[in-house]
N, C-alpha and C positions, 0 to 999 in steps of 0.2 A: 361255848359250844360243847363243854365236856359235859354237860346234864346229856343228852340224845346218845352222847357213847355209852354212858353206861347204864340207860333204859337198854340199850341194842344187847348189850353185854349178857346183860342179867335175864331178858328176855329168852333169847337164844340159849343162855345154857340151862336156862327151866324147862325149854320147848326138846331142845338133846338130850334130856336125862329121862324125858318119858319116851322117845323116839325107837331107840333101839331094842324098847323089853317090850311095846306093844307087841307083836309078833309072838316073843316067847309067854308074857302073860296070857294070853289068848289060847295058846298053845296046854298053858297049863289046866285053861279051864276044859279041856276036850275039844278046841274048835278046831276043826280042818282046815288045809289050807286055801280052800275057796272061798270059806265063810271070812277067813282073816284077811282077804281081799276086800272084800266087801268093808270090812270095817275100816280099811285104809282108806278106801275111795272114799268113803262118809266122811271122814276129817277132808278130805280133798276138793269134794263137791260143796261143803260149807264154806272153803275159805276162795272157792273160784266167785262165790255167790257175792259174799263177801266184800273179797275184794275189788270186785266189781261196778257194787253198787256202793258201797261206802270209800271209794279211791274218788266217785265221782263226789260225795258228797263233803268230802273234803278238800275239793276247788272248790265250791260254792260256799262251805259253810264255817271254812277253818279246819286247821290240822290238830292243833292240841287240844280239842276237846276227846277228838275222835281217841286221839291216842288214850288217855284217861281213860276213857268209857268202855272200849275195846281191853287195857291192861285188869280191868275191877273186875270184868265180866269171866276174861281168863280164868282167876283166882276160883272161879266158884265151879266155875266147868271142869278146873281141873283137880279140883277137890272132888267133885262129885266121882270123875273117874276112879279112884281108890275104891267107892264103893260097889265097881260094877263089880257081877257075879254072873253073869249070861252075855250071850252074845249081841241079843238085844241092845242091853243097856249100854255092853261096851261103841256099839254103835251109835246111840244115842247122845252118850256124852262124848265122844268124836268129833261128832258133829258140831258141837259144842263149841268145842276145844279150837275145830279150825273155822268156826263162825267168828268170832272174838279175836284169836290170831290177825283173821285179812282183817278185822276194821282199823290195828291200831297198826297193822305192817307199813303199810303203803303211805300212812298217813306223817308215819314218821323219817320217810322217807324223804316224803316229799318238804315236809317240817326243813329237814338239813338241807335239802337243796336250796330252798328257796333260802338261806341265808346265808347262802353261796360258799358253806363247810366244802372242805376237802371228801368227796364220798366214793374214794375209793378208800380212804383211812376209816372214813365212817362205818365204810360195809366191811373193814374189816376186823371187826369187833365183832360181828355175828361169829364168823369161823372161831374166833378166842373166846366168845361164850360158848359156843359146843364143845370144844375142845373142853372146856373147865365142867361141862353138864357132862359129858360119858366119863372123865375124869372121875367126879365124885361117884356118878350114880357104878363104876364097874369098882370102886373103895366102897360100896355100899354093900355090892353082890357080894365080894372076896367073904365078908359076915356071914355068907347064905341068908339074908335079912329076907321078910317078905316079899316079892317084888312090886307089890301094891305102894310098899311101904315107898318107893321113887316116885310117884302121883302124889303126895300127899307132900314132900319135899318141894317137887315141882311147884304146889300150887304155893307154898311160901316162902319159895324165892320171887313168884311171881306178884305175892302181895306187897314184899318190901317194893319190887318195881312200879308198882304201882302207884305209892307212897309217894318211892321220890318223883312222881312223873308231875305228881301235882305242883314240885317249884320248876316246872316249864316256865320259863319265861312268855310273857303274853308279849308275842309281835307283831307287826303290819302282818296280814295275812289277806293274799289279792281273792277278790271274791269274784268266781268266773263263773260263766254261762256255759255249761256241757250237758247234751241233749241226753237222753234216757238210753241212747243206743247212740254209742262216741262212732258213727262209722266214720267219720275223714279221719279219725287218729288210728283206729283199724287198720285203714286202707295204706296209710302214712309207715305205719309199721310193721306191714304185713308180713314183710321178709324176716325180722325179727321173731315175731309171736308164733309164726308156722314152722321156723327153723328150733326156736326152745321147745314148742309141746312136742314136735317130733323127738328131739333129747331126751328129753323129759319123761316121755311114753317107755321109751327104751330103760332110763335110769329107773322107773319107779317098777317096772317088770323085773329088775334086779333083786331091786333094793327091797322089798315087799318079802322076801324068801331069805334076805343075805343074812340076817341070824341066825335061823335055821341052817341056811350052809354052812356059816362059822361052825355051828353048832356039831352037826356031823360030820367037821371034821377032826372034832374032840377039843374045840376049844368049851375053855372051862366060861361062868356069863360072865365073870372079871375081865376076862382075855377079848372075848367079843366087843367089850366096852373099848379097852383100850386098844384095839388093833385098829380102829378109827382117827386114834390121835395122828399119824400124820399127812391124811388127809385134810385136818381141818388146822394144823400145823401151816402146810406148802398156802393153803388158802389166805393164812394170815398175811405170811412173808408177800406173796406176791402181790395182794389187793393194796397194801402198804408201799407199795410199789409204783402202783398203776396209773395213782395220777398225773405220773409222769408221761407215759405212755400219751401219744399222741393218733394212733389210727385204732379205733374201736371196730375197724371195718375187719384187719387182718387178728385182733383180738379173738372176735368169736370165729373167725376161720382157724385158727390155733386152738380156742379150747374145743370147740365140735371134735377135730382131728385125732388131738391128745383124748378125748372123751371115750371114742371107740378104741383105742388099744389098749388104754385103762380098762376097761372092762374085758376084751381081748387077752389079758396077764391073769384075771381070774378063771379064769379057765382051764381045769384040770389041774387045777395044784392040791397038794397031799399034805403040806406042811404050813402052819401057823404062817410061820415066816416068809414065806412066800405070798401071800398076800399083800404085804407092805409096799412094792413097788407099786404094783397097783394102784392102793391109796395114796400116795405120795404124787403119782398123775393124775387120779382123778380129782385132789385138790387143786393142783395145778391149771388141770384142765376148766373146772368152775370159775376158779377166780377172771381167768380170761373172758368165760363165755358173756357171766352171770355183769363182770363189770363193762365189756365190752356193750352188751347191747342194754344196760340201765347209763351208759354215756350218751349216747348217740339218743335216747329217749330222753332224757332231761336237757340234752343240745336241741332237740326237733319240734319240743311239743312245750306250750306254757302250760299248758293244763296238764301239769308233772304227777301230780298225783292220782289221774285217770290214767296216764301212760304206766305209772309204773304198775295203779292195781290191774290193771288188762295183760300185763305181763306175768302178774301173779298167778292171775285167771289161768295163762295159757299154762304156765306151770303147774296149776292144781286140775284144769281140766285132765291134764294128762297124768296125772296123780290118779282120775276117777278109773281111768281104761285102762293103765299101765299095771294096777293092781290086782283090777278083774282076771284082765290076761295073762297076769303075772302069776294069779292064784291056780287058775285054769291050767297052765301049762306045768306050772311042778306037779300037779295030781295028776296029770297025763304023762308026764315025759320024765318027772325028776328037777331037782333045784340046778343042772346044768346048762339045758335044755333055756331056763330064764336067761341067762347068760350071752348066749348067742343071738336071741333075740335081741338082747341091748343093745349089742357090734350093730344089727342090721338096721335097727332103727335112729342108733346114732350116724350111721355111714349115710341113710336117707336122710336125716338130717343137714348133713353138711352137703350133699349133691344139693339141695330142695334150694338152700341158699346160697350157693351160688349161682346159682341159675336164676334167681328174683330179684337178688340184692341191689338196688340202685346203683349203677355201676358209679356214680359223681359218689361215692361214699369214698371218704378219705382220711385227711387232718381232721380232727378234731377243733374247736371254735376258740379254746382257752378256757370257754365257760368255767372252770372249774380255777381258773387264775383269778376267781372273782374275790377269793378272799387275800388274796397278793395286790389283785390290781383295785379293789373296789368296784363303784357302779359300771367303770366301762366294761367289765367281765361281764357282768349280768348283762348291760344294755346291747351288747352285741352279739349275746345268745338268744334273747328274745328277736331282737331282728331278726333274726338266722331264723326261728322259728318260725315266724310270719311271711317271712320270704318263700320258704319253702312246700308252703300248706296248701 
């Protein structure tokens, strides 16, 4: 199982290192910040598409092809980004960028579960690839190098990923029936996917402007890189954690909660260093949310890799709007203004679900004792599934 850690690894910190200078590159070519909304959402509406429809076509048709095919395809989209020079283009290959992302995300996800890995250890080699992606790419900036010049990085670390994705091991892989529009797995987790784009709407109205804020408050784009480190530090420690963790119910009631006062900390601060508590909860906050309800969806649903890419979906849907609105309000009101919006739509958030959430949500199944226990871990989380559908 260490091949799928370090696709996740490598992947992640290719995806972090173009992450946080999209914004300022854009910036540089003259775009405003309504139009750098816009180019957000494009990466965000490709990988809800994406994820979508290739999460479904990887219950029916196997997971590590998709993975392969989604990481080659990466490489070229985010090669081509280096050469955008307009808004257009950087739009364009965005789109790209998060087309290719959701086909090989969800697939490899779903890859590790079905072979009953540890995926709270799993998922937590994303957070320790971004961590190593803003890592290198703010040791790139300290240079004043291009900023282009992290797209072209990106796209070959993302080739060697791609490389090694091809000695996946070929496994049993169940080949399921899921309709063109999953609604009983919708319906199944509705509390879940209405509770993260609400999050998510809120984070990405943040997030969409939070370089720019670094930005004017005199951090240098080195400092902006690493003032992320321990957010995706807390996220490592605690996902590394989690398998332990037996109620995924009180999980995302914990990180929703921690979510809004993490962004609540950013608010009104004058100094670099005041932002670190902040990041330090809102990694916190993710690992609970993000492993809380990918438990409880690989506990509920066999068709794991339709669950997880609809959970993508709601995450990138709210990627589309949170960006728009994100952009819209710092040209009207200022990059604080984004900020408070996130508290309110993360505080709707956590009302939204507790108020839908199946109140029988509790213990956790063991499912993930499968690689301790063997088949009885798996075979009594599929029951659990079917029982509950």
């Amino acid at each position: 199982m260490r091949l799928p850690y370090a696709l996740r690894f490598l992947s992640s910190a290719a995806m972090a290192m173009t992450w946080v200078f999209i914004p300022i590159y854009a910036d540089d070519l003259g775009i405003g910040a309504l139009v750098i909304g816009f180019i957000v959402a494009a990466n965000a509406l490709a990988l809800l598409i994406s994820s979508w429809v290739f999460g479904r076509a990887a219950d029916m048709y196997g997971r590590r092809m998709f993975v392969i095919i989604g990481l080659f395809g990466a490489v070229v989209a985010f090669a081509l980004l280096s050469t955008a020079n307009s808004a257009r283009e950087m739009m364009a290959y965005r789109f790209a960028c998060g087309f290719f992302d959701g086909m090989f995300g969800s697939a490899l996800v779903a890859y590790v579960a079905e072979q009953k890995g540890p995926l709270g250890r799993f998922t937590s080699f994303g957070p320790a690839g971004m961590a190593a992606g803003f890592l290198i790419a703010g040791s790139i900036m300290v240079n004043d190098m291009p900023t282009n010049t992290i797209f072209l990085l990106s796209a070959a670390v993302l080739a060697m990923t791609a490389i090694i994705a091809l000695g996946l091991p070929r496994v049993h892989e169940p080949r399921l029936h899921v309709p063109r529009v999953p609604v009983d797995i919708i319906r199944r987790n509705k509390h879940l996917y209405l509770a993260i784009f609400l999050r998510h709407t809120g984070a990405s109205i943040a997030w969409v402007i939070f370089p720019l804020y670094e930005q004017s408050l005199g951090l240098s784009r080195a400092l902006i890189a690493y003032i992320w480190m321990p957010n995706f530090a807390m996220q490592v420690i605690v996902m590394n954690y989690a398998d332990r963790i037996r109620n995924s119910h009180w999980m995302v009631i914990g990180g929703l909660s921690a979510a809004a006062a993490s962004f609540a900390l950013f608010i009104g601060v004058k100094e670099w260093y005041t932002l670190i508590p902040g990041m330090v909860l809102i990694g916190i906050s993710w690992a609970f949310l993000y492993l809380g309800a990918l438990f409880e969806l690989m506990e509920r649903n066999e068709e794991r890799a339709t669950a997880s890419g609809l959970l993508n979906s709601s995450t990138s849907f709210s990627g589309i709007i949170g960006p728009l609105m994100g952009g819209a309000i710092a040209a009207e009101f200022g990059y604080t203004a984004n900020l408070v919006a996130a508290v309110i739509f993360v505080m709707s958030a956590l009302i939204l679900y507790l108020a839908i959430a199946p109140r029988s949500r509790g213990r956790r199944d063991h499912m993930y004792d499968g690689h301790r226990q063997g088949t009885n871990g798996a075979g009594k989380g599929r029951s659990s599934a079917r029982s509950k559908r």
